[in-house]
C-alpha positions as CSV (number, residue, x, y, z in Angstrom):
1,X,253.6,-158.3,-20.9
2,X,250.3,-158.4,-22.6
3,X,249.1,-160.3,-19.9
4,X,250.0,-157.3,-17.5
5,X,248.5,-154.6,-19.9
6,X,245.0,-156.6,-19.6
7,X,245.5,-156.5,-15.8
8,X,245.7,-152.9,-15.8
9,X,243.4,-152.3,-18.1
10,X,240.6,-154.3,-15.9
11,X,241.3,-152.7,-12.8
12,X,240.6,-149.4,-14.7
13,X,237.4,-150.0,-15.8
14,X,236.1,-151.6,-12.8
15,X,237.3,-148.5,-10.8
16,X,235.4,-146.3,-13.4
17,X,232.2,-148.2,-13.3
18,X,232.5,-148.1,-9.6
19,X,232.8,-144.3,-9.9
20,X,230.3,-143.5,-11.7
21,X,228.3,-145.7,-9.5
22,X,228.4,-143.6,-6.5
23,X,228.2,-140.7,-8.5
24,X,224.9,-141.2,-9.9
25,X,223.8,-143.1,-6.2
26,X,224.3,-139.7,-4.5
27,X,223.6,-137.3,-6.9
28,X,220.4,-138.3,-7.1
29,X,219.5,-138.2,-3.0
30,X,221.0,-134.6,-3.1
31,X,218.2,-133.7,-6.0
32,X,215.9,-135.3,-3.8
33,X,216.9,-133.6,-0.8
34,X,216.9,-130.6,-2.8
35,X,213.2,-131.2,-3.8
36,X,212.2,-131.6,-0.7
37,X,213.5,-128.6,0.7
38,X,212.1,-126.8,-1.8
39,X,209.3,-128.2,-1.9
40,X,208.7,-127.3,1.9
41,X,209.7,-123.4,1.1
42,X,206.8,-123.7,-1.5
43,X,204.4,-124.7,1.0
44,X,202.5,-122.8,3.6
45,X,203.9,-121.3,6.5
46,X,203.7,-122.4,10.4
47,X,203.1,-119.5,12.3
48,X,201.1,-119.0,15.7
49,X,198.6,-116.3,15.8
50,X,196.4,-115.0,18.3
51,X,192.6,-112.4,17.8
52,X,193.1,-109.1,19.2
53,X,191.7,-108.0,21.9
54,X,189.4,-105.0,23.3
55,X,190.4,-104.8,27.0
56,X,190.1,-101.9,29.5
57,X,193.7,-101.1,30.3
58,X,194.7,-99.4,33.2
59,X,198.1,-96.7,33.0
60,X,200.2,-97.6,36.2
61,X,203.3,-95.4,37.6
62,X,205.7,-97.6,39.5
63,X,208.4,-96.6,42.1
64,X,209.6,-97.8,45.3
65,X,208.8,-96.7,48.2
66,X,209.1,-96.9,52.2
67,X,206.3,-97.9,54.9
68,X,206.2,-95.1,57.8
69,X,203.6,-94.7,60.9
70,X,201.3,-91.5,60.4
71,X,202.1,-90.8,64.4
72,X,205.0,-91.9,66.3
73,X,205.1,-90.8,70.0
74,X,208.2,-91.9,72.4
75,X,205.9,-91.4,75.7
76,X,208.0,-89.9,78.3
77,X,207.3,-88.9,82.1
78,X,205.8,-85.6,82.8
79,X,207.0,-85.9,86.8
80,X,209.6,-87.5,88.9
81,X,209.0,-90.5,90.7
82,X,209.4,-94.0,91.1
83,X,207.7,-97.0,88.7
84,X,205.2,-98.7,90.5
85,X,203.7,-100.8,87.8
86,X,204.3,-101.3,83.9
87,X,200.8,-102.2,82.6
88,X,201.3,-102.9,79.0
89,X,202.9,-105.7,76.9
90,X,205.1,-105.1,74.4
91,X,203.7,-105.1,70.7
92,X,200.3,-104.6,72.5
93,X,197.5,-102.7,70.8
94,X,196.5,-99.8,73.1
95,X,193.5,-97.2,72.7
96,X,194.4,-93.5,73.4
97,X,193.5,-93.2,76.8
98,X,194.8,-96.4,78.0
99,X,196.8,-96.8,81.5
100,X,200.5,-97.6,80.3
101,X,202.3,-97.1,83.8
102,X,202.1,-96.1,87.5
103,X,204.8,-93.6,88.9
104,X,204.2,-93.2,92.7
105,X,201.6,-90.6,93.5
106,X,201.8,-90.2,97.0
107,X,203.8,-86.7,97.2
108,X,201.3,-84.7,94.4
109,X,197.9,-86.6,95.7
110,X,199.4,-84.8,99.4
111,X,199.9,-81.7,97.5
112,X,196.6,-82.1,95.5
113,X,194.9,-82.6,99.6
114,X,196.7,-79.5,100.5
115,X,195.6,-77.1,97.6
116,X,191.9,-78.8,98.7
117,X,192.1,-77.7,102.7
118,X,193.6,-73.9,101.3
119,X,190.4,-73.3,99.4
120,X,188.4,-74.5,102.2
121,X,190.1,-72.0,104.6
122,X,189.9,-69.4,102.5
123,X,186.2,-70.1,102.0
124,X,185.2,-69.9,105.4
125,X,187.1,-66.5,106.0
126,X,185.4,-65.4,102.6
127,X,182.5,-65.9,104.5
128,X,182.5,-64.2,107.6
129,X,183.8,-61.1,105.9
130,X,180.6,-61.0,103.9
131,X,178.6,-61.4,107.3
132,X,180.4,-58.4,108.7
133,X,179.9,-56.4,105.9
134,X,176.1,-56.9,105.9
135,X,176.5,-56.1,109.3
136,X,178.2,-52.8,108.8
137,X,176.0,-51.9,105.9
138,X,172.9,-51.5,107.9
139,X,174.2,-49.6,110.3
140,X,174.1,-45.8,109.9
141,X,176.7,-43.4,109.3
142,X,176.3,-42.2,113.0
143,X,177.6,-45.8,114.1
144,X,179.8,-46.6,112.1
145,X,182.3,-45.0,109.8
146,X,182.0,-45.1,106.3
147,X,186.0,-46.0,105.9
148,X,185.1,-48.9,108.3
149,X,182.9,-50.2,105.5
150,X,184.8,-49.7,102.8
151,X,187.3,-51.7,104.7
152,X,185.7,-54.5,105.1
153,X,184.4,-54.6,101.3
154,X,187.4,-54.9,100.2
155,X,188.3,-57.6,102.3
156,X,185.6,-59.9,100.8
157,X,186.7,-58.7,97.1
158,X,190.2,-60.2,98.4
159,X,188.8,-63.6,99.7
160,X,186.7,-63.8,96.5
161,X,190.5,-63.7,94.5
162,X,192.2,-65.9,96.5
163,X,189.5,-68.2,96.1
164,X,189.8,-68.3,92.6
165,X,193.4,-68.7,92.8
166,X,192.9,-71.4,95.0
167,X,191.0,-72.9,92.7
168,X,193.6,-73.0,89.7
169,X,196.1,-74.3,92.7
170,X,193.9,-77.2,92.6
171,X,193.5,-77.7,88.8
172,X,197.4,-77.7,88.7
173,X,197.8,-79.9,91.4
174,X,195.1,-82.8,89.9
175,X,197.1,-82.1,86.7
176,X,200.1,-82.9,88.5
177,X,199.0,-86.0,90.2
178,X,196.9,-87.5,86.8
179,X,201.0,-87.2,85.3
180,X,201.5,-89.6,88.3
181,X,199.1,-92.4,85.8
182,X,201.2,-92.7,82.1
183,X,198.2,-93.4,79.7
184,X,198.6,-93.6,75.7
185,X,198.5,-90.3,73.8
186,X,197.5,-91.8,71.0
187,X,195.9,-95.5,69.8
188,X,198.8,-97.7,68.1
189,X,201.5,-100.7,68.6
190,X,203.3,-100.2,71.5
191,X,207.3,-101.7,71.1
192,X,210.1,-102.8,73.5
193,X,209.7,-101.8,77.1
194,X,212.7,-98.7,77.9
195,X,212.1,-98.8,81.2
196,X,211.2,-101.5,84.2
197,X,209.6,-101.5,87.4
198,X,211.0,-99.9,90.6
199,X,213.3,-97.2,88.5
200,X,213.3,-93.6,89.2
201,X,212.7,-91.5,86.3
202,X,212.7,-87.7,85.9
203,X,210.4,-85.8,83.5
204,X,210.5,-85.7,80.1
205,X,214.1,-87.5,80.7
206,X,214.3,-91.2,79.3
207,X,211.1,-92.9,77.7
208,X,208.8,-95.3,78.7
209,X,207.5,-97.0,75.3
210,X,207.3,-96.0,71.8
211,X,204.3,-96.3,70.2
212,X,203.4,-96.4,67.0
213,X,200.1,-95.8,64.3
214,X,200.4,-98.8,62.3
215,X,196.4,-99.1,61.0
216,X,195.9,-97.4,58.8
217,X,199.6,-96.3,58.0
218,X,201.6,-94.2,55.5
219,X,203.5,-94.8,52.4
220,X,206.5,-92.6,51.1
221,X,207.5,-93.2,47.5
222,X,209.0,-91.2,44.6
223,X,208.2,-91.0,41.3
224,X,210.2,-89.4,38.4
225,X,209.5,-85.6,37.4
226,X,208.6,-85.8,33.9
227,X,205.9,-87.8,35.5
228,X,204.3,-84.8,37.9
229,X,202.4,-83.0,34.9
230,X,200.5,-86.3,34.4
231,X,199.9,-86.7,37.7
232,X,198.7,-83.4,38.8
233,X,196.2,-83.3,35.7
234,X,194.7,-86.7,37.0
235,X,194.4,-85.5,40.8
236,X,192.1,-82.3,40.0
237,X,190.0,-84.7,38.7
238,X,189.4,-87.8,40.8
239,X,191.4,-89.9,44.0
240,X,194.4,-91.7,42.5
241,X,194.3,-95.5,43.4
242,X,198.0,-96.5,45.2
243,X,198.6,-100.4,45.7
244,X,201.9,-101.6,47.6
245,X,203.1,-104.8,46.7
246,X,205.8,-107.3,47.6
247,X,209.2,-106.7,46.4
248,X,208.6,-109.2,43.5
249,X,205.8,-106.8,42.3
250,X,203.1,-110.3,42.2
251,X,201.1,-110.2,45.4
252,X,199.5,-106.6,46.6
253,X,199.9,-106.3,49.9
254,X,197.0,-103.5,50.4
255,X,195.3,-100.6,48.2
256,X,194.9,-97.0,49.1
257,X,194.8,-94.0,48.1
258,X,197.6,-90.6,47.0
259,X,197.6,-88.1,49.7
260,X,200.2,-86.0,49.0
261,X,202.2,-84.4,46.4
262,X,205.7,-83.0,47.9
263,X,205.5,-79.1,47.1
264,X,209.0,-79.4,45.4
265,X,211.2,-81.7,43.3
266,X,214.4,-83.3,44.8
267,X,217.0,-81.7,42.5
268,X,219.8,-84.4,43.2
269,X,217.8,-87.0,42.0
270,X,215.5,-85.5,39.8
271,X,212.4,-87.3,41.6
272,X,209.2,-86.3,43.3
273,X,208.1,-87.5,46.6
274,X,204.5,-88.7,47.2
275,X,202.2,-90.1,50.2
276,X,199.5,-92.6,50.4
277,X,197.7,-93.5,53.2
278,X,196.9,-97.3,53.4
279,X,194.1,-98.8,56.0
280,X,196.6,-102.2,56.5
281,X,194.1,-104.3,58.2
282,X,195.8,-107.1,57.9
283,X,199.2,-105.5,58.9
284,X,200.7,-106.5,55.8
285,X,202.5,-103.2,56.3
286,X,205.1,-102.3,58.7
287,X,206.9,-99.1,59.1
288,X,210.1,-98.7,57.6
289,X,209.3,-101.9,55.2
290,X,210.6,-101.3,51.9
291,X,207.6,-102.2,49.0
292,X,207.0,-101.6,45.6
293,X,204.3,-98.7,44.3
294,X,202.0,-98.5,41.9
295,X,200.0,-95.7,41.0
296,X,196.7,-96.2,38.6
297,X,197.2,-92.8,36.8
298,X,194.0,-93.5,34.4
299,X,192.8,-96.1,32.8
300,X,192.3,-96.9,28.8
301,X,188.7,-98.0,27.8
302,X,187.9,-100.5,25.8
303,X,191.1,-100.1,23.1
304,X,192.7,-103.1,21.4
305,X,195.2,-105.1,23.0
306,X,197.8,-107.6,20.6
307,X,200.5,-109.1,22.1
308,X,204.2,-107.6,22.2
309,X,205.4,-110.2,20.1
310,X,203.2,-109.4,17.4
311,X,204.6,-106.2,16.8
312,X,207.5,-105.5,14.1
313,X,209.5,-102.9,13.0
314,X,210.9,-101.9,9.8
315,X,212.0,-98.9,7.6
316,X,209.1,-97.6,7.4
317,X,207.9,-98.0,11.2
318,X,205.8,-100.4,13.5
319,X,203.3,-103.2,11.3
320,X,202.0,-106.3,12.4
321,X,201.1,-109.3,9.9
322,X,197.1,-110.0,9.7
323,X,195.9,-112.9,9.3
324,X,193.0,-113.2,6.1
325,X,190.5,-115.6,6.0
326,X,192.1,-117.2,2.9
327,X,194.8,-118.0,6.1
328,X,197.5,-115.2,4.1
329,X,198.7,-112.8,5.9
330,X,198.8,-109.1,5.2
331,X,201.2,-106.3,6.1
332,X,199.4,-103.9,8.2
333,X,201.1,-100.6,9.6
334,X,199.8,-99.7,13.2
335,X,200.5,-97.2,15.6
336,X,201.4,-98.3,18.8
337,X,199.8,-96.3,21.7
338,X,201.4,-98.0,24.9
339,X,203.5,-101.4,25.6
340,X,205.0,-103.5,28.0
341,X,206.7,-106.6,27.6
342,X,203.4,-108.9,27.2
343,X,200.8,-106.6,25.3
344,X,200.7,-103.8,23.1
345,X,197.6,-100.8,22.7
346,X,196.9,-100.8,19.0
347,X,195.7,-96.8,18.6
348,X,195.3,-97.5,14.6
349,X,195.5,-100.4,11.9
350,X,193.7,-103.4,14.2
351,X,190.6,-104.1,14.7
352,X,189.2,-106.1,17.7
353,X,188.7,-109.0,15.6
354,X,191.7,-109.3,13.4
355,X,194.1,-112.3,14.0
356,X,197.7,-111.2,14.3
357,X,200.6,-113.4,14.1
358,X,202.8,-113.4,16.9
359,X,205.7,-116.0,16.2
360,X,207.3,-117.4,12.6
361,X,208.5,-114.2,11.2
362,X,211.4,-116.2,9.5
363,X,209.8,-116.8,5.6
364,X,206.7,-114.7,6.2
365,X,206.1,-111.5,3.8
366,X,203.1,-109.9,2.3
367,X,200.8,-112.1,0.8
368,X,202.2,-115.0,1.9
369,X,200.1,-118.4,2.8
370,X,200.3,-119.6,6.6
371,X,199.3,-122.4,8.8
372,X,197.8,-121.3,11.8
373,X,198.7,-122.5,15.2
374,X,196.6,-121.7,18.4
375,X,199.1,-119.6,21.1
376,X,199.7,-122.1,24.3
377,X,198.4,-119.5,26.4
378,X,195.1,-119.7,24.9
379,X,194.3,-123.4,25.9
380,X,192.3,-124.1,29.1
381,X,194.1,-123.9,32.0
382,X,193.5,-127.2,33.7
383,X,191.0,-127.6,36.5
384,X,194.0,-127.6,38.8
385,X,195.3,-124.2,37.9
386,X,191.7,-122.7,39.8
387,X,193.3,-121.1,42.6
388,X,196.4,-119.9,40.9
389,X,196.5,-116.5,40.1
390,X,196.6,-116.5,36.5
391,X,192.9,-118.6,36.7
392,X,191.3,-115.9,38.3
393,X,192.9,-112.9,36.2
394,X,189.0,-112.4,34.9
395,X,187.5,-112.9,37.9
396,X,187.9,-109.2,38.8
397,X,185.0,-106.9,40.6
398,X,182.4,-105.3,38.3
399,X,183.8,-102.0,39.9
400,X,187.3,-102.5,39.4
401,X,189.1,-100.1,37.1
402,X,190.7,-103.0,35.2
403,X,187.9,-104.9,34.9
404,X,186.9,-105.6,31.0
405,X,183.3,-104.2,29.9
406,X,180.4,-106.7,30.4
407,X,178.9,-105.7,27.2
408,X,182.1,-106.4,25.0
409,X,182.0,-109.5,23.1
410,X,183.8,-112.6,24.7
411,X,185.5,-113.4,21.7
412,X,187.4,-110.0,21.9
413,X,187.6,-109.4,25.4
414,X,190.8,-109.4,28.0
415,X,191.6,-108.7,31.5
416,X,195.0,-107.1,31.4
417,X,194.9,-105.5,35.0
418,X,198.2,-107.1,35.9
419,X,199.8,-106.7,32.7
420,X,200.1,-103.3,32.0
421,X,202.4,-101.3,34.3
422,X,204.7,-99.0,34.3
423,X,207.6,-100.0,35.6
424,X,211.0,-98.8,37.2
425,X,214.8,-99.8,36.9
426,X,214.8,-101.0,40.4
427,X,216.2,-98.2,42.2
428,X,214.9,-96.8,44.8
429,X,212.2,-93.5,44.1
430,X,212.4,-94.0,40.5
431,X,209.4,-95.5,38.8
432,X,209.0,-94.7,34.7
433,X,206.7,-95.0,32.2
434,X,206.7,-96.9,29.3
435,X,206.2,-95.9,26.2
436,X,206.5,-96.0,22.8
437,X,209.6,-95.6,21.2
438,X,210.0,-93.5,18.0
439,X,207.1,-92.3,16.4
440,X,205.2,-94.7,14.1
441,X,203.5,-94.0,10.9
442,X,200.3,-93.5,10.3
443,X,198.6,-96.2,9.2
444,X,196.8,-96.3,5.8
């Protein structure tokens, strides 16, 4: 018996020696875990940040619109006859003037002879009545009687109108005949052929070809109505720049210039309807293509630009976190001009050269102490990358409305021509602005 109770009491004190074993083992790794978090929370915090910018940035409208020829003409036969010859191809470029087809001329070139031979009968008679009058006239009244004379006046007054009207017999009949020879009212793109060689047609029955204006070429497009103000204010005082791009909104496709302003407002849909004019050179263009619109309504010079992302919210409005040169950042309230979703316009509370943090949010407050992290954006785009796009954003024309100031300081400046936009939901005609929402406070 005692030799059981020692049993039991060994295993119990080797149990609690193993116990407290692990206890103190693990205890101690969660302190130091604990440290270590800790100590990380006490440290500084990584953030990315990026300098503002002082950028020209232009206001765009955006809608969609539709591709249509300034002149469409279905060219149709102005005589009967039969088709001699078709002397175009189809999708040819013709000048106005050009020969298109030949209807058989035979019948009005006879006509055109005969008008021709009646004015040259009529001419002859005209004259021997003038020589008999001449003849009458210097006789005297003994001779010949004065009713005689006035007889034969008037018979040269009626040779002199049928001469005349044998003259508009012939303008009528040359008229007639040039019908015979189908040339091109108008120069354009001629399409599929509606008629072939040997078939009778009838005037102004049927069609020949349809050709259409494609250079330059017209652009129908709607924008909403809360936008017409705006738009009317910046046409009184200069051309409104229009570009038509692919349906993905990257590549233009040509730039032109607003036209027209529909004199009313579609009530169903709450839209305006506008026109551009577009030379299509390169007939990127085709009527009845459907293409996105932009319209540069005016452009903003030389304000400061921060990225999106840098922007907060809170109870008391819109504030961005500024980065000090002791790298601790400082709440600063701003108000926000115009957005998108890549950059910002910074009316108040940011100067060009202030460095705003754009992600790492999570721990940050006023005061706080941050390690700063270049944005990836902002590293050199390899040698590669030159002929992409996004390597030759700067490369813009001195004249271009987007183009950044030469005289701003490199540091601060930024191209943001593609950037800022204003864009639509997708639907068809309906383009909107965007714009700040709420109203942010002042900044102090």
């Amino acid at each position: 018996m005692k030799k059981f109770f020692k049993s039991v009491v060994a295993v119990l004190l080797i149990g609690a020696a193993t116990a407290a074993a692990v206890y103190f083992t693990h205890g101690s790794g969660d302190q130091v875990q604990r440290g270590r978090r800790w100590a990380r929370a006490d440290g500084p915090v990584p953030v990315v940040a990026t300098q503002a910018k002082l950028a020209d940035v232009p206001v765009w409208l955006e809608g969609v619109g539709s591709a249509k020829a300034r002149n469409l003409v279905t060219v149709r036969p102005q005589v009967d006859g039969k088709i001699l010859s078709i002397n175009f191809k189809e999708g040819q470029e013709v000048k106005q003037g050009d020969l298109l087809a030949q209807i058989d001329p035979v019948t009005f070139k006879a006509q055109y002879d005969q008008a021709i031979a009646k004015k040259a009968l009529d001419e002859s008679q005209l004259a021997n009545a003038k020589r008999d009058l001449d003849r009458y006239s210097q006789l005297s009244a003994n001779v010949i009687a004065a009713k005689t004379v006035d007889t034969q006046r008037a018979l040269v007054a009626q040779l002199e109108a049928q001469i005349k009207s044998d003259d508009a017999a012939i303008e009528s009949t040359r008229a007639v005949l040039s019908y015979a020879s189908v040339v091109a009212p108008i120069s354009g793109r001629t399409g599929m052929r509606l008629i072939d060689v040997g078939n009778l047609v009838r005037a102004s029955e049927g069609g020949i070809v349809v050709i259409t204006e494609v250079q330059p070429i017209s652009v129908l497009f709607t924008l909403p109505q809360q936008d017409l103000p705006d738009i009317n204010r910046a046409v009184a005082k200069h051309a409104l720049k229009v570009e038509a791009l692919e349906t993905d909104s990257q590549n233009v496709l040509d730039t032109g210039e607003l036209q027209v302003i529909d004199n009313q407002v579609d009530q169903t849909t709450g839209t305006i309807r506008l026109k551009a004019d577009f030379p299509n050179k390169d007939l990127q263009l085709w009527p009845g293509q459907f293409v996105n619109v932009r319209l540069l309504l005016n452009t903003l010079e030389q304000v400061v630009v921060v990225p999106t992302s840098a922007v907060q919210r809170g109870p008391e409005g819109t504030f961005v976190y500024v980065v000090g040169s002791d790298n601790k950042v400082a709440v600063r309230t701003v108000a926000v001009g115009q957005q998108d979703e890549k950059f910002a316009v910074i009316s108040k509370g940011v100067a060009p050269t202030d460095v705003v943090v754009t992600t790492g949010f999570a721990r940050l407050k006023d005061g706080a102490e941050v390690k700063v992290s270049p944005p990836e954006e902002a590293k050199p785009a390899a040698s590669s990358d030159k002929g992409t796009p996004q390597a030759n954003a700067g490369a813009t024309p001195a004249g271009d409305t987007a183009s950044i100031n030469a005289a701003t300081p490199a540091a601060v400046q930024g191209d943001l021509r593609p950037e800022f936009r204003k864009r639509g939901d997708g639907k068809r005609g309906d383009g909107r602005r965007r714009r700040e929402a709420g109203n942010p406070p002042d900044a102090r």
